[in-house]
N, C-alpha and C positions, 0 to 999 in steps of 0.2 A: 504494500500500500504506500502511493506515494503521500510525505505529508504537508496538510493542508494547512497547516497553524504553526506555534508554539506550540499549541498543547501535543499536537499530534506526534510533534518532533519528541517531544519528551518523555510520552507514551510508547514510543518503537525504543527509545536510548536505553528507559527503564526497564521493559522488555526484556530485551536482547541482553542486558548488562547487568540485573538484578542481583547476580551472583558476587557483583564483584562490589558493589558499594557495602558500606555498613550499615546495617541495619537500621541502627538506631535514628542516623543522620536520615536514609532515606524514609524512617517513618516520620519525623519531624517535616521533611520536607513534604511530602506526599500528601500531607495533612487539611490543605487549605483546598486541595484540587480532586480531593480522595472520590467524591462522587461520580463528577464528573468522568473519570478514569475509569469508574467502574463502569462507566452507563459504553464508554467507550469502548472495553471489554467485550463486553455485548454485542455490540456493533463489530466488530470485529470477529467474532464468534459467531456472525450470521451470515457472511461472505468468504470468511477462514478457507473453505475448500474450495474458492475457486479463485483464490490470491498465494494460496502455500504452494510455496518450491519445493517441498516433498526433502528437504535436505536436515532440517535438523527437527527435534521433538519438542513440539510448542505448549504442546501440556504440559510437559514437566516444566517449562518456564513460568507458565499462566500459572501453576501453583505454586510457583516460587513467590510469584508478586499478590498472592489472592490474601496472604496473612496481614499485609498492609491495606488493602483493600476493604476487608470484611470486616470492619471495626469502628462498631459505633454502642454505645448503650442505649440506645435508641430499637436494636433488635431485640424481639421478642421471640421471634420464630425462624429458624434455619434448617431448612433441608438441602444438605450438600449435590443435590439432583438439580435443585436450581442453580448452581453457582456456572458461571460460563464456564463452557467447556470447547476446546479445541482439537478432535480428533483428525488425525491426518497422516500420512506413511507412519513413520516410526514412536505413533503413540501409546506412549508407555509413560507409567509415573509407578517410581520404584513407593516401597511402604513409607522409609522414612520421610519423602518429602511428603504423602496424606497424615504422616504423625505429628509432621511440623506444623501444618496446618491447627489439627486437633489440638494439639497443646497451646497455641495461644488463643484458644476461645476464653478460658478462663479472663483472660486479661484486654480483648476486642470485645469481646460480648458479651458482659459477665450479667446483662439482664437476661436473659434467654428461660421463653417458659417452654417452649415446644424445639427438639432438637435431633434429626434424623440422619443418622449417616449411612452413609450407600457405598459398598462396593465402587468405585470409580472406574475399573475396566474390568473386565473378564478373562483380562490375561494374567494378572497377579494375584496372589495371596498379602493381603490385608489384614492388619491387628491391631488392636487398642493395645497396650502396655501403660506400663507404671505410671509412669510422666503424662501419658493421656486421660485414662483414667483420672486420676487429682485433678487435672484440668475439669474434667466432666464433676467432678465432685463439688468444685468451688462455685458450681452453680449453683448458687443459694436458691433461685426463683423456680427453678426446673421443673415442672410437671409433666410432661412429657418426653419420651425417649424412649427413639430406635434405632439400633445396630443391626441395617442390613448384611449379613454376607460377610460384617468384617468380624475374623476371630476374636472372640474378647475371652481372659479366662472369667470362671465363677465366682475366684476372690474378689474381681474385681467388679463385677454385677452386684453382689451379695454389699460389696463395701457403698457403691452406688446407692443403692434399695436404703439402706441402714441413715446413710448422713445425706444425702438429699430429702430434708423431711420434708418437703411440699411435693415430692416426687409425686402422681398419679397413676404414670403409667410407663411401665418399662418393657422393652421386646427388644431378645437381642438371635436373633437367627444361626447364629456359630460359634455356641460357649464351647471351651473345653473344659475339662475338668481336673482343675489342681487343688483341690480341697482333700488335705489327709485327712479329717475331722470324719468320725461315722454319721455323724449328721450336720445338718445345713441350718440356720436361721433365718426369716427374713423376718423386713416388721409385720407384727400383728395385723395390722391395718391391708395388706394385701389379701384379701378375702377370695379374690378368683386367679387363680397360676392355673398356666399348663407347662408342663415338662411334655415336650415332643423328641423321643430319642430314637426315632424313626431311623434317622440317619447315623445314627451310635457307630456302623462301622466306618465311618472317617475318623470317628473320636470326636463327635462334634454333637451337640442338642440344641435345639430350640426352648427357651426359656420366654411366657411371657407373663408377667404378673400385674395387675390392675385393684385399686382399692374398692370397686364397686362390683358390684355383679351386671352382666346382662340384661337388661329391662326388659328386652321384648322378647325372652326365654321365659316362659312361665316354669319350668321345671327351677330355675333358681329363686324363684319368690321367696320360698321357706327357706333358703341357704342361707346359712351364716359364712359356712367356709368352705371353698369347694377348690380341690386338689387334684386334678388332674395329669397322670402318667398313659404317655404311649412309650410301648418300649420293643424294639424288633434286636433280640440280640441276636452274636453272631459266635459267641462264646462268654461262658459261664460270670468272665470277669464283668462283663457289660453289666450284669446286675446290680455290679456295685451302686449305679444310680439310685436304685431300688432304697439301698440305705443309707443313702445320702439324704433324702426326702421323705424316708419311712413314718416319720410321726408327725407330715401332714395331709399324706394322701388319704382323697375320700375316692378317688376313683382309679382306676389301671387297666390298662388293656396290654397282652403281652401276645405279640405272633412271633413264635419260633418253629420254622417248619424243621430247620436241622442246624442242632448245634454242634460246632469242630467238637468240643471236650465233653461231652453230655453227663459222662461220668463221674467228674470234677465237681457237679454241681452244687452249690453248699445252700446253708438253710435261707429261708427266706429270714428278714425281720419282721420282728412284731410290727403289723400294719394297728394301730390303736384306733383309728380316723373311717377307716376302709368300709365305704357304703359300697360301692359299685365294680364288678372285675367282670375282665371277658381274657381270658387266656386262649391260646391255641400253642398245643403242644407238641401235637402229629404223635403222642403214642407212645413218645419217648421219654416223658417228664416225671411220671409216676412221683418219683422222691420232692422232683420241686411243689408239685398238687400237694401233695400232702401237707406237707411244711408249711403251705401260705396258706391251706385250710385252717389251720392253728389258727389263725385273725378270722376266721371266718364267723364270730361272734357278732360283727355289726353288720357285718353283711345283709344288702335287701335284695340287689339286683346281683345274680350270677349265670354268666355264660360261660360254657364249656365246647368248644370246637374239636375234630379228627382227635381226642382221646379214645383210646380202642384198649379195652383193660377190664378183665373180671375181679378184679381188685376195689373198685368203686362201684357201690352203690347207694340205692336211693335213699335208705338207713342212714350211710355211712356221713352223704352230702348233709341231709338235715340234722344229724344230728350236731356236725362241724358247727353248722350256719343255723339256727334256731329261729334265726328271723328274717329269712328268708322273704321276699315278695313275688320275686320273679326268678326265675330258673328257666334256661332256656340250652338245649342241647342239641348243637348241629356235627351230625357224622361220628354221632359219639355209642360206642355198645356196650352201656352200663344195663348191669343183671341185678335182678332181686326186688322182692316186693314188698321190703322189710321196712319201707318206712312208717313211723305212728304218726297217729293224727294232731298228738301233742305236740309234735316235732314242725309239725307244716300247719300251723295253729294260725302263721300270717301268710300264708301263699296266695296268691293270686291270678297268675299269670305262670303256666307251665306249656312248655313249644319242646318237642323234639322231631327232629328231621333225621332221616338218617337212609343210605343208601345199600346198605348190605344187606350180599347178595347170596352170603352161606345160609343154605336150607339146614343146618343144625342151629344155627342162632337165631333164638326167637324172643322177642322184645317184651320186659312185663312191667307194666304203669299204672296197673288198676289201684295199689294202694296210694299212690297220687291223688286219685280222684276223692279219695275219702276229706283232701282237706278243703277246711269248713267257709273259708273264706273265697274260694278260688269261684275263680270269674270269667278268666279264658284258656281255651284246651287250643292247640295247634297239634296232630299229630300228624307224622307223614312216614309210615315204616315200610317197609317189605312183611316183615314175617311179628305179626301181633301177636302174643297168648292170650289166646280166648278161655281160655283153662277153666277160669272163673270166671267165665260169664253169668252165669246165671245169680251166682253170689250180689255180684257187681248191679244186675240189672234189677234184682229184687230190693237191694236196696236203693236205688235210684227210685224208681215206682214209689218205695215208700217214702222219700222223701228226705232220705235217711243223710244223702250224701248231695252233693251238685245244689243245695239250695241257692247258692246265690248266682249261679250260673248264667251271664249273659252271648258271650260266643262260644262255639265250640266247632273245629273244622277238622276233620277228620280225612286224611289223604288216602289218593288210588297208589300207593308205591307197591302196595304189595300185588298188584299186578305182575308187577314183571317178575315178579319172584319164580325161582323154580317149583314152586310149588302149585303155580295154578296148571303144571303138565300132570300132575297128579291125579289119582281116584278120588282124593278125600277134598278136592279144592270144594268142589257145592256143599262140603259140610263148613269149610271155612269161608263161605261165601255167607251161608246163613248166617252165621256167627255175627260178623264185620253186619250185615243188614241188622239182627235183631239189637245188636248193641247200639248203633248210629240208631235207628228208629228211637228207642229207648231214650237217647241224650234229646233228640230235638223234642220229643214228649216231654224233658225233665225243662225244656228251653220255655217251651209254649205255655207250661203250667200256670 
């Protein structure tokens, strides 16, 4: 660009040369013209790629000079996605000049109540560190903060959360985890976190926590404190999150289709908090089920996914879980009809689906039906015991059981079973007719 002023002239010297003056002197100077400069940035950043010689990297200049630039107490709100940007051949901006940036917020913008930082390109790896961090801390006004994409560790979230007390709301997209401590603290006042450790084998989680719940979720109305775990490990040590967080999760979800060390796997912690789990194990987890049964005292909502084990039954779950609401089991071949009615005293909601296709495994749920509260039946099997039908339907008729029953769906799976090439399928056709007839009788009543 050729230039058209003073100002212009001053604006390519500074540029081009920013490296080489002192700092201090070039923010004293900068000072009277700093707007102006900026707005001319811009300008400049709108015709950028069709005036660059492709010869040297103008981003990492433009961030060299954005520190003098970006500095007023007059900011409230920065998202580093607005700041001009020059991408062009060889654009690249190593970490330490985005940390150089970082670190003089403290002292450019020390009003700042909403504050978001973003990855700058996709070809680097990005980090908050010590010096940065403090920087973010000495926001006294801060209510707002997001770390997109750039590595921050947990120490320094966790010190974030603690001494920013106006903080509101925090999200940082790629903590690691250098916390030796067996557990984590934040303040009290964050009432809704989610831990997403979806991506755990980078060594990396999602962390977002906020002082208010969701308004337009009607399931958090009655929440006080609601603690959210996704966790996809890849090996046994991944769990460690698990107890890092343990005495404030109210909910977890865990999909592990196969873990390297499966045998390694050590005990869960005491969940104290723990309303809500959906694990998936694939079959192989037996010892971890067990272990995080142990918490299964506060338990209302539980799912069970691809568990395949004569080891668990229906006994076994309610007695773990006592307060059970919902129980929901998909591709899972739990045996036995042993559970009491004292035990499922809160049920409500009972769903199992399931695809297997061995004609020696037959499916038995009838003392399910005995509890007192329940309200919706989902079944979808291959091969049902009808054994006790008649048990079953004489006490439905009287009344005895299914009183508060509003849905009940009952699936075709057992169709494809080998069993309907059978003699005996028309006696189990009757069966599956007299029982379903039976439930929408207990429905209509």
């Amino acid at each position: 660009m050729e230039p058209s002023s003073l100002l212009d002239m001053t604006i390519k010297a500074v540029f081009n040369n920013v490296e080489k003056y002192d700092k201090h002197l070039l923010k004293t100077i900068i000072a009277p013209v700093r707007q102006r400069m900026l707005k001319r940035m811009f300008e400049m950043e709108e015709n950028h790629n069709f005036e660059c010689d492709r010869k040297e990297n103008h981003f990492e200049k433009l961030w060299a000079i954005l520190p003098f630039l970006i500095n007023s107490k007059k900011y409230t709100k920065l998202d580093t996605l607005d700041l001009p940007s020059m991408y062009c051949g060889p654009s690249t901006l190593i970490n330490s000049r985005f940390q150089e940036f970082i670190r003089c917020l403290e002292a450019n913008t020390p009003n700042l109540r909403e504050l978001r930082i973003t990855r700058p390109t996709n070809n680097e790896e990005y980090s908050l560190e010590e010096r940065e961090l403090n920087s973010i801390i000495q926001l006294r006004n801060l209510a707002i903060l997001k770390i997109i994409y750039v590595c921050v560790p947990l120490s320094g979230i966790l010190a974030i959360s603690h001494r920013c007390e106006n903080l509101k709301t925090l999200e940082a997209f790629a903590v690691t985890n250098d916390v030796e401590s067996s557990r984590v603290t934040f303040r009290n006042d964050f009432v809704h976190v989610s831990i997403d450790g979806h991506s755990i084998k980078h060594g990396m989680f999602r962390l977002m926590m906020n002082t208010t719940m969701p308004s337009l979720d009607p399931k958090f109305a009655e929440s006080k404190q609601y603690t959210k775990m996704i966790l996809s490990p890849n090996k046994t040590s991944d769990f460690g999150l698990v107890h890092l967080f343990a005495e404030k999760l109210t909910k977890i979800r865990i999909f592990s289709p196969d873990l390297d060390d499966v045998e390694e796997i050590v005990d869960f912690p005491p969940l104290p908090q723990i309303k809500s789990a959906s694990i998936q194990f694939c079959g192989k987890m037996m010892h971890a089920i067990r272990s995080f049964m142990k918490s299964g005292k506060t338990l209302q909502k539980l799912t069970l996914s691809s568990i395949r084990t004569k080891e668990m039954t229906f006994g076994k779950i309610f007695s773990l879980c006592p307060n059970l609401q919902s129980l929901q089991l998909y591709y899972c071949n739990f045996f036995g009809n042993d559970a009491t009615v004292d035990a499922m005293h809160k049920l409500k909601r009972f769903t199992w689906h399931s695809i297997e296709q061995d004609p020696s495994v037959w499916f038995a749920f009838s003392s399910v039906l005995s509890a007192p509260l329940l309200e919706r039946v989902e079944i979808d099997l291959p091969n049902i015991d009808f054994s006790d039908n008649a048990k079953v339907i004489a006490q439905i008729e009287r009344r005895e059981i299914l009183r508060n029953l509003k849905n009940f769906q009952i699936g075709r799976a057992w169709l494809n079973s080998e069993e309907k090439n059978e003699g005996n399928f028309s006696i189990y056709l009757n069966s599956y007719t007299e029982f379903k007839n039976a439930i929408e009788n207990a429905i209509s009543a």
